[in-house]
N, C-alpha and C positions, 0 to 999 in steps of 0.2 A: 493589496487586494488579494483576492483568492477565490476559489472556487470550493462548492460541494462536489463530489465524486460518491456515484453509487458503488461500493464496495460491497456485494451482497453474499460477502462468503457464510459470514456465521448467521443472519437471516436476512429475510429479501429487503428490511429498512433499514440495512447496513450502512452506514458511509464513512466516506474520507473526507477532511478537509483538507486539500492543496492549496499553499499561497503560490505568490506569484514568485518568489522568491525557490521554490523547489521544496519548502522543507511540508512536509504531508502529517498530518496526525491522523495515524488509520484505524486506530480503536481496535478492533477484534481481529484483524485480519492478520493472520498467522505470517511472522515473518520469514522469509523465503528459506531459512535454513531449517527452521521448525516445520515444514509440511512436506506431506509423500512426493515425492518425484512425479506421482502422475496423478496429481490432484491438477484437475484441469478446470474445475471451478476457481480456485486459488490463483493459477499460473494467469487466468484472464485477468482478474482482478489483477496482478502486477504487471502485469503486458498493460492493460489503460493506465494506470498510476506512472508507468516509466513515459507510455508514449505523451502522456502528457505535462513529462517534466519533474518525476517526484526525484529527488535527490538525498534530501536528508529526513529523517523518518522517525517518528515519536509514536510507537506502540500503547498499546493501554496494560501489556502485562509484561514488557521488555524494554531491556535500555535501547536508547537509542541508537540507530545506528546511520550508516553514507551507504548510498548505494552508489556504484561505480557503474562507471558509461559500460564496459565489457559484460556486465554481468546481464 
């Protein structure tokens, strides 16, 4: 099972799908190494995605990558 996640960084009908399992497919939402440091629209968007479990992550324009509990 799995859930939608509003993800509205690149426009307001953005989303994620998170399964229940951790792994997220986030479509347009810039992976954390690819965006400014004080992109605060961005950082929320992976602040909900983490606190709700995202782990392993499938981009629409990047390979995939683990997001680690530290990070």
């Amino acid at each position: 099972m799995g859930q939608v996640v509003i993800t509205d960084y690149h426009s307001p009908d953005s989303i994620s799908l998170l399964l229940d399992n951790g792994e997220a497919i986030i479509g347009d939402l810039p992976p954390e190494g690819q965006m400014l440091p004080d992109d605060q629209h961005a950082i929320r968007n992976w602040d909900l995605l983490r606190k709700m479990g995202a782990r392993d992550i499938y981009p629409s324009h990047a390979m995939p990558f683990h997001l680690e509990e530290n990070e």
